[in-house]
mmJSON file of the N, C-alpha and C atoms, coordinates in Angstrom:
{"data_MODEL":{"atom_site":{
"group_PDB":["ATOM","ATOM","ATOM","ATOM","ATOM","ATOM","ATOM","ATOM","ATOM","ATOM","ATOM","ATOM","ATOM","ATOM","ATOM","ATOM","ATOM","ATOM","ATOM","ATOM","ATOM","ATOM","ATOM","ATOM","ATOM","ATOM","ATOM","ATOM","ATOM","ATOM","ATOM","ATOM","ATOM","ATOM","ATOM","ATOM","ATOM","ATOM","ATOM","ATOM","ATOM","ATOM","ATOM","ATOM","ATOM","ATOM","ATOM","ATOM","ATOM","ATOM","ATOM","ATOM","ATOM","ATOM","ATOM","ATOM","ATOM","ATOM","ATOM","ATOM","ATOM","ATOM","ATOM","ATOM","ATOM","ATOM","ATOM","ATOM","ATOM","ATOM","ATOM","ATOM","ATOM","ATOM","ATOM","ATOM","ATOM","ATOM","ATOM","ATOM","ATOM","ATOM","ATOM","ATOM","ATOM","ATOM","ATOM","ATOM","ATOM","ATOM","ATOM","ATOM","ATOM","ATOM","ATOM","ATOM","ATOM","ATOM","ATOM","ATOM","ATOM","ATOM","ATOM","ATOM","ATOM","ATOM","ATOM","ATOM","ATOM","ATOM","ATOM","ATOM","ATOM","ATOM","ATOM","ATOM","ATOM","ATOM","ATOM","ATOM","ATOM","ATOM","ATOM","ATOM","ATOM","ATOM","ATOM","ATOM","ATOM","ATOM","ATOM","ATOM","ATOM","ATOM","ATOM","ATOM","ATOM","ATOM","ATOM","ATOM","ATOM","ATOM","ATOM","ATOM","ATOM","ATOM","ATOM","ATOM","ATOM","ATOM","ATOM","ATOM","ATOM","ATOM","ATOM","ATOM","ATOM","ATOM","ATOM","ATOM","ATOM","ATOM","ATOM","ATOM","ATOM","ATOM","ATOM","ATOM","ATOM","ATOM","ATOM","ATOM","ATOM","ATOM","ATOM","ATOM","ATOM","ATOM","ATOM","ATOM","ATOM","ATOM","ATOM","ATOM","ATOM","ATOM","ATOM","ATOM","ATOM","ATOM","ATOM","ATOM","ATOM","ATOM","ATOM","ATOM","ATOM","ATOM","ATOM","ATOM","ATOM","ATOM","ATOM","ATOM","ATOM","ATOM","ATOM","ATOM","ATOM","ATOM","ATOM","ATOM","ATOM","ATOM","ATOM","ATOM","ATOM","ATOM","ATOM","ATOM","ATOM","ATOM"],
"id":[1,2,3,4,5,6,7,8,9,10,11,12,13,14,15,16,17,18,19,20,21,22,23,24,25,26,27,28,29,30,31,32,33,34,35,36,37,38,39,40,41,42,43,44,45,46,47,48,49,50,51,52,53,54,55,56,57,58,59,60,61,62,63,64,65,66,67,68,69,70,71,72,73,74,75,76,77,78,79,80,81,82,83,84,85,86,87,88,89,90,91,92,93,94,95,96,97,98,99,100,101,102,103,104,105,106,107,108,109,110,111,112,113,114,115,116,117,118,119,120,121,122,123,124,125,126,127,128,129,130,131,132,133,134,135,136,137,138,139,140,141,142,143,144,145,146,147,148,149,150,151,152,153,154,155,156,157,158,159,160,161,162,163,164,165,166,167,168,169,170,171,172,173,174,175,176,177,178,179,180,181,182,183,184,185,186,187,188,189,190,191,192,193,194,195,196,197,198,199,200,201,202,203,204,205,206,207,208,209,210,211,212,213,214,215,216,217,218,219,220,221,222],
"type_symbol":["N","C","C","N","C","C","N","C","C","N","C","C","N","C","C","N","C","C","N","C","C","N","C","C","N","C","C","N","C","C","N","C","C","N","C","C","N","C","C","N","C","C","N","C","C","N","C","C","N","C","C","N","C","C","N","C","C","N","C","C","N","C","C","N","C","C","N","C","C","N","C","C","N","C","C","N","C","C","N","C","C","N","C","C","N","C","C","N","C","C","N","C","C","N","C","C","N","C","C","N","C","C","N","C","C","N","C","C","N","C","C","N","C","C","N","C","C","N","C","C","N","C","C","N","C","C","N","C","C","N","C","C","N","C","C","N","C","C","N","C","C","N","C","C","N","C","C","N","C","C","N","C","C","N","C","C","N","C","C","N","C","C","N","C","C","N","C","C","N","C","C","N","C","C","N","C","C","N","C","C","N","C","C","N","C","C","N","C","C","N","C","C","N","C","C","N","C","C","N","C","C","N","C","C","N","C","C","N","C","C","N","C","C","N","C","C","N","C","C","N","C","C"],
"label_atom_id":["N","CA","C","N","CA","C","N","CA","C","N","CA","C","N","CA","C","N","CA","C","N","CA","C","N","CA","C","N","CA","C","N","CA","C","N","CA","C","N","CA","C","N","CA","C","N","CA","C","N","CA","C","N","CA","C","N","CA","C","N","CA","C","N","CA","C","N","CA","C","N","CA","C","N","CA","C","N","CA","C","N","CA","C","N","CA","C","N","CA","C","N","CA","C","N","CA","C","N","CA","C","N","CA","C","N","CA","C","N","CA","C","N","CA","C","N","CA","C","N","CA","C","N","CA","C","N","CA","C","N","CA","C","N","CA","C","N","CA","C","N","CA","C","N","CA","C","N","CA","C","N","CA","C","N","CA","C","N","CA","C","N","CA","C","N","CA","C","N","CA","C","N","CA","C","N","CA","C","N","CA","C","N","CA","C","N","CA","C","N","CA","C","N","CA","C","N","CA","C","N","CA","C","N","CA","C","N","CA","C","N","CA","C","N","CA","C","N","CA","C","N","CA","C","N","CA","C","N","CA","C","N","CA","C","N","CA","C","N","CA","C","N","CA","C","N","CA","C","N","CA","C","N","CA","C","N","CA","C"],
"label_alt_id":[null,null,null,null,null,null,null,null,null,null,null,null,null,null,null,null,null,null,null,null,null,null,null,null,null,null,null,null,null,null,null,null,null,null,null,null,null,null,null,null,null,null,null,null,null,null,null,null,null,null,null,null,null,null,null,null,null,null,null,null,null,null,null,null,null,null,null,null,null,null,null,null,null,null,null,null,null,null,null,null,null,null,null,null,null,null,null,null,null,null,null,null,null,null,null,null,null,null,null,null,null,null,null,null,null,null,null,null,null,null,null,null,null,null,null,null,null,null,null,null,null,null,null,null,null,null,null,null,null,null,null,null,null,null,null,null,null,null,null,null,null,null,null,null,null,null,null,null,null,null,null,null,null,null,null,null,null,null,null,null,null,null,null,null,null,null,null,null,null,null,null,null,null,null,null,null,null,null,null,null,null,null,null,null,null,null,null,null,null,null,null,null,null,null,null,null,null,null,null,null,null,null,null,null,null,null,null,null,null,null,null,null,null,null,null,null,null,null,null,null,null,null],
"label_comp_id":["UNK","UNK","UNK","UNK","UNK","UNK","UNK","UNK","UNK","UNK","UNK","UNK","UNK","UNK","UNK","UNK","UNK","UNK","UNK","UNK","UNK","UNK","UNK","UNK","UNK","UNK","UNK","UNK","UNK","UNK","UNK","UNK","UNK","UNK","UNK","UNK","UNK","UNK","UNK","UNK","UNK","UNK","UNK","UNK","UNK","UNK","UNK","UNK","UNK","UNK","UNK","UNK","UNK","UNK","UNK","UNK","UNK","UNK","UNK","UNK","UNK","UNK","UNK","UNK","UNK","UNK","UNK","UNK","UNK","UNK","UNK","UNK","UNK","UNK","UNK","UNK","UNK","UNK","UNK","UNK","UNK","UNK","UNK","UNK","UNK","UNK","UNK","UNK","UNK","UNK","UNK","UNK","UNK","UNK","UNK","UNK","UNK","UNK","UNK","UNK","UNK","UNK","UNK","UNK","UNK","UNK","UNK","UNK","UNK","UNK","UNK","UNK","UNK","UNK","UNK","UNK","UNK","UNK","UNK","UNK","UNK","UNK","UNK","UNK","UNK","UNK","UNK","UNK","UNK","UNK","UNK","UNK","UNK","UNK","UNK","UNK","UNK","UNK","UNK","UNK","UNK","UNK","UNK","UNK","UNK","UNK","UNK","UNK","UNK","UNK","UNK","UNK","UNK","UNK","UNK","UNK","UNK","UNK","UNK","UNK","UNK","UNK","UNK","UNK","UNK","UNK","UNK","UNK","UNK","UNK","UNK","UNK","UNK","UNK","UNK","UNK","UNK","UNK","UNK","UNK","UNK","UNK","UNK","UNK","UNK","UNK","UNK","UNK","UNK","UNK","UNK","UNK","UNK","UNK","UNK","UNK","UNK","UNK","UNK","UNK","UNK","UNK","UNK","UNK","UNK","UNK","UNK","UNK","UNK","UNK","UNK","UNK","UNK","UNK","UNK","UNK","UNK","UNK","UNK","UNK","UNK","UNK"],
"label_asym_id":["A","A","A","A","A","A","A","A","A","A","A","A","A","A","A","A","A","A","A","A","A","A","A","A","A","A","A","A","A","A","A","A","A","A","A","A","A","A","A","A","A","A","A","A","A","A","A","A","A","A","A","A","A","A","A","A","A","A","A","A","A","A","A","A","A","A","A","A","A","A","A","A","A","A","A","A","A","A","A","A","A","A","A","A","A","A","A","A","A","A","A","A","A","A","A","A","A","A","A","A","A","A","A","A","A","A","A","A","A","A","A","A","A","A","A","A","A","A","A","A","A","A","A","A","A","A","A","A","A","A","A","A","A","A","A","A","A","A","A","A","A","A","A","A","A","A","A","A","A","A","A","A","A","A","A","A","A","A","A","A","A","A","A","A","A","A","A","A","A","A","A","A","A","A","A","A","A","A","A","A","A","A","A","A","A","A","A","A","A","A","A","A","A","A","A","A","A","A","A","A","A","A","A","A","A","A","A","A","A","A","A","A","A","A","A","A","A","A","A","A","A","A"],
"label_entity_id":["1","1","1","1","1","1","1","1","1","1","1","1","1","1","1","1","1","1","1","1","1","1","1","1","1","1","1","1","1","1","1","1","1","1","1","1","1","1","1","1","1","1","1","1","1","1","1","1","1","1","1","1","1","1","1","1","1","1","1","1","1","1","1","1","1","1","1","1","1","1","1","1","1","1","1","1","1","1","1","1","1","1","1","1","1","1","1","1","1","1","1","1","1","1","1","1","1","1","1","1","1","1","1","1","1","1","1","1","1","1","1","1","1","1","1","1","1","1","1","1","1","1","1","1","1","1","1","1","1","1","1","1","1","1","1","1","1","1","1","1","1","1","1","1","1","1","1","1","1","1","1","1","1","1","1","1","1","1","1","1","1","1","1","1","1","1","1","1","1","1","1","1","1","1","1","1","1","1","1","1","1","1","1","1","1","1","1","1","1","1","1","1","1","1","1","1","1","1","1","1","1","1","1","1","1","1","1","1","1","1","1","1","1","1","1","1","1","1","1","1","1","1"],
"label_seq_id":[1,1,1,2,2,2,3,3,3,4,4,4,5,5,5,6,6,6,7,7,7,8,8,8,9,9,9,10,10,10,11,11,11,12,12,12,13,13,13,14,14,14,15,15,15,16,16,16,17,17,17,18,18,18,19,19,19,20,20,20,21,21,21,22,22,22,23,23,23,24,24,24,25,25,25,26,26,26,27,27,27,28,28,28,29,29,29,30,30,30,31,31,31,32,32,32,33,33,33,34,34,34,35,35,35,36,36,36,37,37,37,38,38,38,39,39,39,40,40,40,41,41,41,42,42,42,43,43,43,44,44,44,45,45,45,46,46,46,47,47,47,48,48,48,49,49,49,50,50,50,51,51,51,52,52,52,53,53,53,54,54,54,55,55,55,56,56,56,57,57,57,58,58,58,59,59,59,60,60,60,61,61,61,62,62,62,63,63,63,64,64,64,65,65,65,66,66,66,67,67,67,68,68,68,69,69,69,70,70,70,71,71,71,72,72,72,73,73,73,74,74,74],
"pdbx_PDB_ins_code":[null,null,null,null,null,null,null,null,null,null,null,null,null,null,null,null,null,null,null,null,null,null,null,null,null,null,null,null,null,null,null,null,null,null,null,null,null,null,null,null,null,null,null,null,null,null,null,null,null,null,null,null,null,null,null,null,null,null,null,null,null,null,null,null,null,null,null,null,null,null,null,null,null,null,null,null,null,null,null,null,null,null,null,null,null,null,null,null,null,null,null,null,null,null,null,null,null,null,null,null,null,null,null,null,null,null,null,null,null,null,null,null,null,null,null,null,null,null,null,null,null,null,null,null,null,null,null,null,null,null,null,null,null,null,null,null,null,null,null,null,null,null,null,null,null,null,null,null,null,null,null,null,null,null,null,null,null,null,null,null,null,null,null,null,null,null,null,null,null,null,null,null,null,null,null,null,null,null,null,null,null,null,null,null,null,null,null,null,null,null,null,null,null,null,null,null,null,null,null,null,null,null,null,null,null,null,null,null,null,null,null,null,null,null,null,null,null,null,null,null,null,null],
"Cartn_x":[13.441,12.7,12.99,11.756,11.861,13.075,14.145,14.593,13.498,14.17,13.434,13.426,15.167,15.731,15.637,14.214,13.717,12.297,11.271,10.455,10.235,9.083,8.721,8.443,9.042,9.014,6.956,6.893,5.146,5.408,3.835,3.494,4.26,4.785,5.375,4.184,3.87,2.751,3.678,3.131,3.361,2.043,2.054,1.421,1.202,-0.066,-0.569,-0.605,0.57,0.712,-0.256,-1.681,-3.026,-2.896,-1.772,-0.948,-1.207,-0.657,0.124,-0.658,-2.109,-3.195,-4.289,-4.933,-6.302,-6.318,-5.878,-6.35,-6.324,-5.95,-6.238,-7.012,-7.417,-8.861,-10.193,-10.99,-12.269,-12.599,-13.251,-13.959,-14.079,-14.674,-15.351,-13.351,-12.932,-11.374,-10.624,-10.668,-9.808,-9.926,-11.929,-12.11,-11.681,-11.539,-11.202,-9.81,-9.172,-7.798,-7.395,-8.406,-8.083,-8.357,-9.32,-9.863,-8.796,-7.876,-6.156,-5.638,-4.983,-3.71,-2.459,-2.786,-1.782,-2.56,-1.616,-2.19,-0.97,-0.986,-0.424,0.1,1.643,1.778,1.551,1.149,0.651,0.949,1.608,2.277,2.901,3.298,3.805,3.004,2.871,2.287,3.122,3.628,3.879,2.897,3.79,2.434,2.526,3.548,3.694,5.334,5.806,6.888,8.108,8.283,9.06,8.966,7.675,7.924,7.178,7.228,6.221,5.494,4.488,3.473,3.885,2.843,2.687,1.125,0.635,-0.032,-0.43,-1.548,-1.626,-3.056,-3.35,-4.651,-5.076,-5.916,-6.746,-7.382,-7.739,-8.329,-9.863,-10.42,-11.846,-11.591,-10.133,-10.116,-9.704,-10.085,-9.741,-8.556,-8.424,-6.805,-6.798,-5.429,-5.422,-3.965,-3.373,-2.442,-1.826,-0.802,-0.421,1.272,2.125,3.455,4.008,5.236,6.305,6.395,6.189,6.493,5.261,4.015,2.978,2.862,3.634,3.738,5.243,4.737,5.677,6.066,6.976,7.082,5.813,5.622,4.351,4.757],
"Cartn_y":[-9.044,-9.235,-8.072,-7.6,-6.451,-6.617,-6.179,-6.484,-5.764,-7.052,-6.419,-5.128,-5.07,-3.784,-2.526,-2.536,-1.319,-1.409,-2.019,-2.106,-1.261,-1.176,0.123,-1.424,-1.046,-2.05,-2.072,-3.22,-3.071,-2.049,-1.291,-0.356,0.801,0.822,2.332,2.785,4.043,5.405,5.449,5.245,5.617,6.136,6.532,7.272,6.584,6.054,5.677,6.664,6.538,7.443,7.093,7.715,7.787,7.913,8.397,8.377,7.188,6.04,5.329,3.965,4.26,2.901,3.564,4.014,4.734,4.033,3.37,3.001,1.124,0.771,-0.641,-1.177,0.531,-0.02,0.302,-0.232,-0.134,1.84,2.652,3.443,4.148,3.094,3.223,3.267,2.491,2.112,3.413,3.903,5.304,6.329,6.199,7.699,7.715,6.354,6.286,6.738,6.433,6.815,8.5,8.549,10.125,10.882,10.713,11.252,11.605,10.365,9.983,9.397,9.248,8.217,7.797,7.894,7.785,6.47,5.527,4.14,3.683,2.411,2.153,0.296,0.329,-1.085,-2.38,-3.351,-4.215,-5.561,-5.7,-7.015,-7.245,-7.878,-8.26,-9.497,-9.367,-10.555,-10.749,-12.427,-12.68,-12.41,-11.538,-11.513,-11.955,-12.499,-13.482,-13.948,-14.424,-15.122,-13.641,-13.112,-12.09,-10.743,-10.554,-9.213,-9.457,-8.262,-8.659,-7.65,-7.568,-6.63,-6.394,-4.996,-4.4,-4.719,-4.865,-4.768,-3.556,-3.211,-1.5,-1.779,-1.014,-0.818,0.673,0.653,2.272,3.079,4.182,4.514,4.235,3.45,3.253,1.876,1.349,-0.484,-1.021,-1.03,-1.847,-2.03,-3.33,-3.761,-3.844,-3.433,-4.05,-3.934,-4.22,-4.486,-3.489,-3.427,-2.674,-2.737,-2.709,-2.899,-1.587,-2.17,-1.472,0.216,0.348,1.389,2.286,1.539,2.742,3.631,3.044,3.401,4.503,5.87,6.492,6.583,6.983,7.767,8.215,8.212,9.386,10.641],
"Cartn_z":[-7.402,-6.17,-5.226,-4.167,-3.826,-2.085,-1.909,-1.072,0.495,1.59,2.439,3.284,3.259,3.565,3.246,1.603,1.384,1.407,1.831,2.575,3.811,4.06,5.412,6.145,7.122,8.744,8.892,9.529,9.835,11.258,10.863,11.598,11.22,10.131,9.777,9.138,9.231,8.61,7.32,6.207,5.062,3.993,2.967,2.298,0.527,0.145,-1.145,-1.97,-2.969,-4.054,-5.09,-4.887,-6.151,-7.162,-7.82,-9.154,-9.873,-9.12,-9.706,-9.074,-8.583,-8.214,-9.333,-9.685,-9.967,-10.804,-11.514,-13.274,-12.65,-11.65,-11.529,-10.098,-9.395,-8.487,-8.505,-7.687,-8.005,-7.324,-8.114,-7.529,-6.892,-5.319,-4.127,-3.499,-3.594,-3.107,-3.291,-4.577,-4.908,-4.494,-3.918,-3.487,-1.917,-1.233,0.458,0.276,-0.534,-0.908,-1.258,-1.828,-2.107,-0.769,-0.199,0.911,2.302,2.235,3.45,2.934,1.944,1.711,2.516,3.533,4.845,5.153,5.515,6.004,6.681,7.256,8.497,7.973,7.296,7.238,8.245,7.458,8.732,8.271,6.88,6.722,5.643,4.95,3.345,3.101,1.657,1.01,-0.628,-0.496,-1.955,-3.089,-4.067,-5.151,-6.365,-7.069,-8.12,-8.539,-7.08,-7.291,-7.204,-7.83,-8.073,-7.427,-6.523,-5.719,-4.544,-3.498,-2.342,-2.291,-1.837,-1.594,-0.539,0.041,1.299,1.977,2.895,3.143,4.124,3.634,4.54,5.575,6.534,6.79,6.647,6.16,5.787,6.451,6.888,7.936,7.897,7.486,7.453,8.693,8.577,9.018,7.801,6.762,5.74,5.32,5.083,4.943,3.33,2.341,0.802,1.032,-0.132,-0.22,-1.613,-1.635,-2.987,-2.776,-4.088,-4.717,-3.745,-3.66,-2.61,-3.584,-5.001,-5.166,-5.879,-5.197,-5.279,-3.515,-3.276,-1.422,-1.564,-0.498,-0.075,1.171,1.874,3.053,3.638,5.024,4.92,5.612],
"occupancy":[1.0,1.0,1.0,1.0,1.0,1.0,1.0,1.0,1.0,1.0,1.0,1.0,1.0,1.0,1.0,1.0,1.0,1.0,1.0,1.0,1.0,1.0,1.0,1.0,1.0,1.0,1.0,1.0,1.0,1.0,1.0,1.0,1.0,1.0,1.0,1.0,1.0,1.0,1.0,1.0,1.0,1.0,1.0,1.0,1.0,1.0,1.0,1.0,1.0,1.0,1.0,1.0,1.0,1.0,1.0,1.0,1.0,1.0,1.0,1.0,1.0,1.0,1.0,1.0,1.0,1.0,1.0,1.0,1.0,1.0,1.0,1.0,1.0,1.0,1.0,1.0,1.0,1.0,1.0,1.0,1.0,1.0,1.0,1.0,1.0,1.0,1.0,1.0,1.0,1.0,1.0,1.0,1.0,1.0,1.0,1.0,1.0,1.0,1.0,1.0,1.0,1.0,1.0,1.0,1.0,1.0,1.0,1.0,1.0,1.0,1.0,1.0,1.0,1.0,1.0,1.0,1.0,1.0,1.0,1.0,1.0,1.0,1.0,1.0,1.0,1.0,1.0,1.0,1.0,1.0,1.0,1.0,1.0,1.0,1.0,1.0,1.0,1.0,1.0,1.0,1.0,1.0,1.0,1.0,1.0,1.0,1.0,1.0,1.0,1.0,1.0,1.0,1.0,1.0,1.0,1.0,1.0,1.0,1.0,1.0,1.0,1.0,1.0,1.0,1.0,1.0,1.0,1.0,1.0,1.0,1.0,1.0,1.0,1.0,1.0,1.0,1.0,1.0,1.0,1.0,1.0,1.0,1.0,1.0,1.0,1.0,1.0,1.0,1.0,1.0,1.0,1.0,1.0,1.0,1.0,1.0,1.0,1.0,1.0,1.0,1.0,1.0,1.0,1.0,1.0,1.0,1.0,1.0,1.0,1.0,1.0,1.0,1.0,1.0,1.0,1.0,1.0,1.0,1.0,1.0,1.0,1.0],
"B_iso_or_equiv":[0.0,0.0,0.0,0.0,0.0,0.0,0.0,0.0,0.0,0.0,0.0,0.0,0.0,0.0,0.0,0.0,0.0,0.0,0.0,0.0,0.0,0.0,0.0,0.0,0.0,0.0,0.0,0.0,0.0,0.0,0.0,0.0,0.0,0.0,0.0,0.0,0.0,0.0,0.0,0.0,0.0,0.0,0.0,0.0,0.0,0.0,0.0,0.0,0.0,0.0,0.0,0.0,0.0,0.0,0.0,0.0,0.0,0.0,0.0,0.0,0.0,0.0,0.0,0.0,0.0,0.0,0.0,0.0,0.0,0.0,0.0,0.0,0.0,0.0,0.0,0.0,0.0,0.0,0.0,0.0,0.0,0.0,0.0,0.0,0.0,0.0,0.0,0.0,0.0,0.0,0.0,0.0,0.0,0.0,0.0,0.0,0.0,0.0,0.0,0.0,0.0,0.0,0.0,0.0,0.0,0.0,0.0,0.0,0.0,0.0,0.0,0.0,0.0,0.0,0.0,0.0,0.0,0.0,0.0,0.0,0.0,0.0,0.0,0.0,0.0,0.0,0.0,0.0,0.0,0.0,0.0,0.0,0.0,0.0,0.0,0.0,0.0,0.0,0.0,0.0,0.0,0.0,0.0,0.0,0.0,0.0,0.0,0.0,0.0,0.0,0.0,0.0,0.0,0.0,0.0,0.0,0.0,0.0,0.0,0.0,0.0,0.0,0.0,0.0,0.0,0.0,0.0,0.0,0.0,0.0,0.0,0.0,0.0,0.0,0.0,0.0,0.0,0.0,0.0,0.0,0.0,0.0,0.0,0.0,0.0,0.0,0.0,0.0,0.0,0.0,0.0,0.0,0.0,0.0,0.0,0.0,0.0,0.0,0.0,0.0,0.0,0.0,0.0,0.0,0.0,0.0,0.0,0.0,0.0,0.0,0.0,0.0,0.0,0.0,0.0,0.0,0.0,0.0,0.0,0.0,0.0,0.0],
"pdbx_formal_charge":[null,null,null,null,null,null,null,null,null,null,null,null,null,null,null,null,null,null,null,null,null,null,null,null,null,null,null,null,null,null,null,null,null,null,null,null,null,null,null,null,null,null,null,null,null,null,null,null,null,null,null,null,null,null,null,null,null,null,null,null,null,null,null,null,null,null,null,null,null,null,null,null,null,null,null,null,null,null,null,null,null,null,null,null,null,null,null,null,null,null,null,null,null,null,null,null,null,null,null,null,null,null,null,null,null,null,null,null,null,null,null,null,null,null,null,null,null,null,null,null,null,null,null,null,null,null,null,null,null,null,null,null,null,null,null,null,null,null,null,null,null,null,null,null,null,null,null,null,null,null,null,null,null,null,null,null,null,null,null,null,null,null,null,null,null,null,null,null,null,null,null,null,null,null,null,null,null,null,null,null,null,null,null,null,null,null,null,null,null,null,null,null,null,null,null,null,null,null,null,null,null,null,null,null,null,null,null,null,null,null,null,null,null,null,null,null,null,null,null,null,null,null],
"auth_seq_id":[1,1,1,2,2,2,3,3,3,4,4,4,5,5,5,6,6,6,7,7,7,8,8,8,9,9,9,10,10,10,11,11,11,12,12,12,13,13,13,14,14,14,15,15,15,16,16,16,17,17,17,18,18,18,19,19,19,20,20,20,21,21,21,22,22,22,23,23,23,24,24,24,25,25,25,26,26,26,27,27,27,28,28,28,29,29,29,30,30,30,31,31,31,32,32,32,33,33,33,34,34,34,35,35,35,36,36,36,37,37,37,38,38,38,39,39,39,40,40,40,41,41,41,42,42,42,43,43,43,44,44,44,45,45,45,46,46,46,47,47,47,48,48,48,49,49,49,50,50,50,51,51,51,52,52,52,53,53,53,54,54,54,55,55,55,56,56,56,57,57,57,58,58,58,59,59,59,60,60,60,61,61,61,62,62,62,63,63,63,64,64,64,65,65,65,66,66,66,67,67,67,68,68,68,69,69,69,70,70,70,71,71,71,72,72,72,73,73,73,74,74,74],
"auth_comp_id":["UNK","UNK","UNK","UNK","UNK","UNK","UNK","UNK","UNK","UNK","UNK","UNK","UNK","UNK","UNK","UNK","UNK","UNK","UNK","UNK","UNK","UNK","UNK","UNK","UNK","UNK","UNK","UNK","UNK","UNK","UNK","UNK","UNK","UNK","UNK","UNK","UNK","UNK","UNK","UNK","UNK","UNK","UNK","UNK","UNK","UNK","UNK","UNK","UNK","UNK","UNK","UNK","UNK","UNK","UNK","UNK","UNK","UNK","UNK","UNK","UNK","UNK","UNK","UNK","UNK","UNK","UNK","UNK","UNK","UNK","UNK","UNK","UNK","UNK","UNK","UNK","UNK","UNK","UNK","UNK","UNK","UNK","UNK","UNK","UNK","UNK","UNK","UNK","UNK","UNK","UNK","UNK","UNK","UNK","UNK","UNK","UNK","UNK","UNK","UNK","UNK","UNK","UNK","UNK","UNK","UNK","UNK","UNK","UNK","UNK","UNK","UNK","UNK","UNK","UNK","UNK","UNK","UNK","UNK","UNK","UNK","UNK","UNK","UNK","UNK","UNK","UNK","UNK","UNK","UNK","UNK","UNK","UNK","UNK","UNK","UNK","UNK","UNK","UNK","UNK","UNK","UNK","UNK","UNK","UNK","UNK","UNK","UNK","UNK","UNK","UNK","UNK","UNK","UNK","UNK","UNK","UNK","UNK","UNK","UNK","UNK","UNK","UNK","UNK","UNK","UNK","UNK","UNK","UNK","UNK","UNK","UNK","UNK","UNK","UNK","UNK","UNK","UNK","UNK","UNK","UNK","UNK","UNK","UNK","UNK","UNK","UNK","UNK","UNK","UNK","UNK","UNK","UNK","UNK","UNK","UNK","UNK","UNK","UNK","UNK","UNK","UNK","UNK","UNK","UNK","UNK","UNK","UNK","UNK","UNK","UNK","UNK","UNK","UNK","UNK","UNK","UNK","UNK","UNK","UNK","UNK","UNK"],
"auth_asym_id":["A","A","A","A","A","A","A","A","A","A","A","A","A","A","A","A","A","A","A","A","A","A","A","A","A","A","A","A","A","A","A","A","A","A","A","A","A","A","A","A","A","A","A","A","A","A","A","A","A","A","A","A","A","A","A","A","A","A","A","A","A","A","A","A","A","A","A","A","A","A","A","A","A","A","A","A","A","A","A","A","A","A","A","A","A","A","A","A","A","A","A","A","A","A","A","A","A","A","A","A","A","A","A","A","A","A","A","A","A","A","A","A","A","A","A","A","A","A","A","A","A","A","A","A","A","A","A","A","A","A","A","A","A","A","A","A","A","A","A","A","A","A","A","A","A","A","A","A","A","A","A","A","A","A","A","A","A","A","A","A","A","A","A","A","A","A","A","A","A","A","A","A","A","A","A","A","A","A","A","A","A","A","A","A","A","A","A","A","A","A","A","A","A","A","A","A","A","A","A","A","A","A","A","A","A","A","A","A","A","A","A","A","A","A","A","A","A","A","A","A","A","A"],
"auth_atom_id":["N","CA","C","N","CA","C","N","CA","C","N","CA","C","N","CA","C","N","CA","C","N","CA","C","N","CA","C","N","CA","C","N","CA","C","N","CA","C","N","CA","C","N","CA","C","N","CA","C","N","CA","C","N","CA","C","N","CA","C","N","CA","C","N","CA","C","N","CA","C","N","CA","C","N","CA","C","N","CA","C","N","CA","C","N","CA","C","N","CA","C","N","CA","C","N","CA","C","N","CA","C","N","CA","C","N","CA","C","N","CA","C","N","CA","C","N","CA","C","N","CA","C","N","CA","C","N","CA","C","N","CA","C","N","CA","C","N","CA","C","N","CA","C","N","CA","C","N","CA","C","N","CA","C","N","CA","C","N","CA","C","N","CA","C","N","CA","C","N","CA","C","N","CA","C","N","CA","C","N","CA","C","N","CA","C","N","CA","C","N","CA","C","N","CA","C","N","CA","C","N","CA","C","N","CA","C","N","CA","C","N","CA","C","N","CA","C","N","CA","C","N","CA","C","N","CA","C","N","CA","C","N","CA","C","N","CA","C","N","CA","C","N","CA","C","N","CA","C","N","CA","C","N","CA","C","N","CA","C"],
"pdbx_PDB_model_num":[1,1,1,1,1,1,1,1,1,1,1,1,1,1,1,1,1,1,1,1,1,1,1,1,1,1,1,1,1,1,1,1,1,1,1,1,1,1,1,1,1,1,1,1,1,1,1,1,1,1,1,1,1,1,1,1,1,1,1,1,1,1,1,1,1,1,1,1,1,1,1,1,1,1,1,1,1,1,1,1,1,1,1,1,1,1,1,1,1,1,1,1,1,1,1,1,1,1,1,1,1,1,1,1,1,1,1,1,1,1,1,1,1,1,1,1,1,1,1,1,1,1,1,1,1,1,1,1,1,1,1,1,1,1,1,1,1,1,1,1,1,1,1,1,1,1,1,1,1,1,1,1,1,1,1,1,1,1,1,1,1,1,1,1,1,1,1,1,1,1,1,1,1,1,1,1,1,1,1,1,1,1,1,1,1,1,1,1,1,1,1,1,1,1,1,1,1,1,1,1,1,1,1,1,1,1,1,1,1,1,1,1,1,1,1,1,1,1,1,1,1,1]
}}}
């Protein structure tokens, strides 16, 4: 389980490593991503018992979510 103490605090600027999403999102999602991968945490979400997600917002507004270690620093 992902501790919380290595988690980015909400509202930290961190950065979507495209590496390591592209092969499990849609498209339209990868190319907003490629375009700024800098997004702005804005919550955690349980995602199957054993880890937590991040929740980001994107610079379009759009909120998704993605695993603590497709996320960097930004």
């Amino acid at each position: 389980m992902a501790e919380t103490k290595l988690l980015p605090k909400i509202g930290s600027k961190v950065k979507i490593n495209i590496n390591k999403v592209k092969d499990r999102l849609p498209a339209k999602l990868i190319d907003q991503i490629s375009l700024n991968p800098r997004v702005v945490t804005t919550g955690y979400k349980m995602t199957d018992g054993r880890s937590i997600g991040i929740t980001v917002k994107l610079q379009n507004g759009e909120e998704n979510w993605f695993f603590p270690e497709e996320i960097e620093k930004g």
